[in-house]
N, C-alpha and C positions, 0 to 999 in steps of 0.2 A: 825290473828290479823286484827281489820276492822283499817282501816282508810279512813277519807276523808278529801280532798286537793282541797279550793274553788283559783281561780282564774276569773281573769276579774273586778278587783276593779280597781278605778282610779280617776281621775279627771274628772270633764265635768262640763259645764255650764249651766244653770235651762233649763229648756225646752228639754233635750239634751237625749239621752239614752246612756243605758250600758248593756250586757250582760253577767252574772254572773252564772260560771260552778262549780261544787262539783261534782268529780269522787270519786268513792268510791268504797276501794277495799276490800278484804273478801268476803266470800261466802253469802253475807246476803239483797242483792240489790231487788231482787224479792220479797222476805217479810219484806220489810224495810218500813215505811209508813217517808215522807220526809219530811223538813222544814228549809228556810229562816227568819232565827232572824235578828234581827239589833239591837246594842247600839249606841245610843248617846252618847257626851260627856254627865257627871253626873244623866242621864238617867238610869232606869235598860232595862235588854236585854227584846224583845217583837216578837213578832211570826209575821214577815211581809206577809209570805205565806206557805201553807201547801199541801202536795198530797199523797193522800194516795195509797197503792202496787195497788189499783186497778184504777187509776185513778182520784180518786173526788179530788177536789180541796179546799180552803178556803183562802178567803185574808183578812188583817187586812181592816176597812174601809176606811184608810185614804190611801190604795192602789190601791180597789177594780178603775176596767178601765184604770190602769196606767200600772201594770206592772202583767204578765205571766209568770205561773212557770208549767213546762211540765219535762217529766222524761226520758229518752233511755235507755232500760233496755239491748239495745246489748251494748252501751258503760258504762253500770252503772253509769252514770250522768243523774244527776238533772241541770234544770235550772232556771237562773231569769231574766225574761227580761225588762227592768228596761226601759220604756216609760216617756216621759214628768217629766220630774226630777224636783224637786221642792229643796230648801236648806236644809227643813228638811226630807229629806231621807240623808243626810249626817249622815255615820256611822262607823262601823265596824259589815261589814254582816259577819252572822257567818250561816255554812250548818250544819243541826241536822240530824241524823237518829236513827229512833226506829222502832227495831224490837224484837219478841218474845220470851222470856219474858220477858218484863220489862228489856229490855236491849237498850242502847240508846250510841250515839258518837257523839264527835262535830267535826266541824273541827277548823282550826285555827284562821280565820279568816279572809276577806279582807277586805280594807279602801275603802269606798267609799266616795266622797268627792265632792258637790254641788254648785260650788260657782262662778263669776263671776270674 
């Protein structure tokens, strides 16, 4: 059974970082392609960043030079490294994995929270 268990949500204030881990267990890490969503309140969920089994990367633009998502495939964690925080990265990041075929898991979720 996969699962993944993101930790590292919290509070911090604008300008501030956070680093945010999703371990993930089951045999499916190596061909798992990753991704960090985020909802806002009354917001629908959105793909803040992506990395796929081999590497490549992708960040929504209103990320891109703020925050790094990198993968350890000895610890089967992904991460996101959350730079220069602004109020509206205020969320509930949530860690995706899809891997073949057409098989995909969330995790549950953490709070991230931007404010002053």
């Amino acid at each position: 059974q996969v699962q993944l268990v993101e930790s590292g949500g919290g509070l911090v204030q604008p300008g501030g970082s956070l680093r945010l881990s999703c371990v993930v267990s089951g045999n499916i890490f190596s061909s798992a392609s990753m991704g960090w969503y985020r909802q806002a309140p009354g917001k629908q969920r959105e793909l803040v960043a992506g990395i796929s089994r081999d590497g490549i990367t992708n960040y929504a633009d209103s990320v891109k030079g703020r925050f790094t998502i990198s993968r350890d495939s000895a610890k089967n964690t992904v991460y996101l490294q959350m730079n220069s925080l602004k109020r509206e990265d205020t969320g509930v990041y949530y860690c995706n994995a899809r891997w073949p075929w057409d098989s995909y898991a969330w995790g549950q979720g953490t709070q991230v929270t931007v404010s002053s």
